[in-house]
N, C-alpha and C positions, 0 to 999 in steps of 0.2 A: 477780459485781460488774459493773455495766451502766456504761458508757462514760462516762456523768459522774463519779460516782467512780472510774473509772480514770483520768481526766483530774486528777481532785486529787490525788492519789496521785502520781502524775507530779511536779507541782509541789510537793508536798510534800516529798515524796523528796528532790527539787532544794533545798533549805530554804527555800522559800517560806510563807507562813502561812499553815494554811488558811482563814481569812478572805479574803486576799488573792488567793489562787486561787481560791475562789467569784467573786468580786468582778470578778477579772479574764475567767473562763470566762462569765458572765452580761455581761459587757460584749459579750467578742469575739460571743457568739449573737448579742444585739441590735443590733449592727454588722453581722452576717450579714444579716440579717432586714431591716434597712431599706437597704443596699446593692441587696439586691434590687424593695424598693419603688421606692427614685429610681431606678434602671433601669427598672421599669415605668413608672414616670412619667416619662420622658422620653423612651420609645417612643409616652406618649401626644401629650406636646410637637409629636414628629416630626409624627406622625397629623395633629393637628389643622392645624398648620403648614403643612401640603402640602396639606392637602384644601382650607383654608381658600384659600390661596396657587391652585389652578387655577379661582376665580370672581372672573372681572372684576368690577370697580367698574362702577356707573352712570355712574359721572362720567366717566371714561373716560381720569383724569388717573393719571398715571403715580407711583412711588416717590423719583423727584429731583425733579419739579415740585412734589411737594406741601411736600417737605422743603426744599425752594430758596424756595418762597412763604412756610412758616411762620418758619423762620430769616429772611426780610427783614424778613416782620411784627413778628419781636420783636427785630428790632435787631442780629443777629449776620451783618451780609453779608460777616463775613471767614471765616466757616467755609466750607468744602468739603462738596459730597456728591459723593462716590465709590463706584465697587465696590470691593471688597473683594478683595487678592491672593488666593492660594493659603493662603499659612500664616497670616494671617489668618482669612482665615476659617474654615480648619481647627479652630486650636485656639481662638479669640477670639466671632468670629461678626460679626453684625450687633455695630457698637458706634460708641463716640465716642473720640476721641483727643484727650484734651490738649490732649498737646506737637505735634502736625501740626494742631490745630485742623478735623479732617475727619469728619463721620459717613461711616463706612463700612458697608455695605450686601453681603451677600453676592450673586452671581454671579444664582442663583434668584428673587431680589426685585429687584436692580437695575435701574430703569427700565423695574419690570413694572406694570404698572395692574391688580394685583391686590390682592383685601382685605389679605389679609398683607402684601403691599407697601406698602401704603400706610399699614395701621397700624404696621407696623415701621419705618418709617420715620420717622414722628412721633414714636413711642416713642423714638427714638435723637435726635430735635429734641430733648425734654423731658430728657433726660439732658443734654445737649449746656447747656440752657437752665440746667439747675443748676450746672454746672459754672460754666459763666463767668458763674452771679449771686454765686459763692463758696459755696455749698454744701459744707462741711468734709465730711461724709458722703460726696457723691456724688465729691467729689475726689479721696478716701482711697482709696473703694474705685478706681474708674478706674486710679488712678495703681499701684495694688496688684495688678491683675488675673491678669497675670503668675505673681505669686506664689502668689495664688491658684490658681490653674490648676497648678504643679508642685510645689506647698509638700508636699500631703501624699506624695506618693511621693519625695521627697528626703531625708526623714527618717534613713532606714536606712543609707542608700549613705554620707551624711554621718559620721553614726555608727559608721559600718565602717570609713571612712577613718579617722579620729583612732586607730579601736584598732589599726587596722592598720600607722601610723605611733608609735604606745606598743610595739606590741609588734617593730617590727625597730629601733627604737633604747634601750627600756628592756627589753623582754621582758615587762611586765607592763600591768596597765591604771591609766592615770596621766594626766597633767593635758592633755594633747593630747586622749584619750576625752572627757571633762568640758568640753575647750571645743568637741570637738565635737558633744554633745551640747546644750548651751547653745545650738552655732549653729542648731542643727536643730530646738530646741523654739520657738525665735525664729519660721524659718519658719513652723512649722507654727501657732503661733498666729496671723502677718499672713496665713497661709490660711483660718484660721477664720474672722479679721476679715472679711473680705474677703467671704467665704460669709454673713457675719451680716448685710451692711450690703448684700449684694444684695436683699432682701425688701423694706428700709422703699425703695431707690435704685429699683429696677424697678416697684414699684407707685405710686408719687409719679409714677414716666416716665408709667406705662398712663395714670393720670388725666387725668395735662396733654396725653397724646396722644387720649383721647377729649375733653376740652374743645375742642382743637383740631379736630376731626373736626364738633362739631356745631357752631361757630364758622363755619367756613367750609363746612358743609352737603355736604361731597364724597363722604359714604356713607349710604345711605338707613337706616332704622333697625333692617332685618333686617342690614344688612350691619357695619351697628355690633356689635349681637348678635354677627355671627362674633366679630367684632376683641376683644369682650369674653371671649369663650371661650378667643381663643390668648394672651389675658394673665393672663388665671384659671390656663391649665395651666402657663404659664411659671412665676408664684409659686410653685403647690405644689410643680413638681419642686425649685426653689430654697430651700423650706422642707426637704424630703426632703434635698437634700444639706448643707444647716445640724447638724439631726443627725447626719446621717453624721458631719459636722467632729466637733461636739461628742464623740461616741462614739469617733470617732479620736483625740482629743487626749485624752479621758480613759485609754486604751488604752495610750495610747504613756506616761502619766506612771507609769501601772499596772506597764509593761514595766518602767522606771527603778527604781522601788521595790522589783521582785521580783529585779532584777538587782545590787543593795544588797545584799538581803537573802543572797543563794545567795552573794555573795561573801565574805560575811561569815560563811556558816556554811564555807569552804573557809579 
């Protein structure tokens, strides 16, 4: 018996259906398998991001100057350009805020006159420029980011908790589990959101950030070409971890059903 059938067997065993534990064992692999890809693709990200980030602009203009001229040109001179704290940028990165009305800029690009500096920075203009035109899209996700960012590993621990508080005041698994599994699927779908509505938000930014670029002529057109390259890699890693979500969120419902199920055959 080779290892995929002894994985259904497993779950069978368990009174799972074996439909349901194909079902579930073909998700978890393909979850494996592009885990792995957006990890490579986001080693590519790094690459290009830093390679592109050590050649100066011709222009000679800096990551706040450019982002300080575009934001007056289109009318927003109450935003901020900033660097970016510690834990920001940690978990967040280059981004736009809301509620502080500030584009924040990590530490490596902040008033560097570099290509990456300088397209990232317009990139976080054009976010910035959606937002306060009301943009529902680009506001959902911004304002979600957060959630984004810790939804899918919250899931579990959430989950744990509820049966953990069923089982030291009922002993069994009861309506404390169920809402906290409710709360946890919540998460994890304003996580997906969030992941879904980065693709059409970041590529709508890239655009208005190369209009911008050849508008006011501040990067020649090889250097454009870079700027095109580190928004090209951003998309796909952002694509890559869309399925991830998607693969996760089918996974965790897969969990839910199979954990029905074993309880009902006990």
């Amino acid at each position: 018996m080779n290892i995929w059938e002894e994985a259904i067997k497993y779950l069978t065993d368990l009174g799972v259906s074996r439909g349901l534990a194909i079902a579930y064992l073909i998700v978890g692999a393909l979850l494996v398998v592009m885990a792995i890809v957006a990890f490579i693709m986001w080693i590519r990200v790094f690459i290009t991001y830093n390679v592109t980030n050590a050649k100066k602009t011709s222009s000679g203009k800096t990551s706040f100057e450019v982002a300080r001229e575009a934001l007056d040109k289109n009318g927003l001179q109450h935003i901020k350009v900033k660097k970016a704290g510690f834990f920001r940028a940690l978990f967040i990165g280059n981004c736009y805020s809301i509620t502080r009305k500030t584009v924040y800029l990590r530490r490596g690009i902040a008033n560097k006159d570099s290509i990456t500096a300088v397209g990232m920075a317009l990139q976080k203009v054009g976010i910035a420029k959606m937002c306060e035109s009301g943009s529902k899209t680009a506001r959902v996700r911004n304002s979600l980011q957060i959630v984004g960012l810790f939804g899918p590993v919250l899931f579990i621990p959430i989950v744990l908790i509820g049966a953990l508080v069923d089982y030291l005041l009922f002993s069994t698994f009861g309506t404390f589990s169920f809402v906290a599994i409710a709360i946890g699927l919540a998460i994890v779908i304003a996580s997906f959101v969030v992941t879904l509505l980065n693709i059409p938000v970041e590529r709508k930014a890239g655009q208005m950030a190369l209009k911008m670029i050849e508008e006011s002529h501040i990067l020649n057109q090889e250097e454009i070409e870079l700027v095109k390259k580190v928004f090209k890699a951003y998309i796909i890693a952002y694509v890559c971890d869309f399925i991830v979500s998607l693969l996760r969120m089918i996974q965790i419902v897969l969990e839910i059903v199979m954990n029905i199920q074993i309880n009902n055959k006990n």
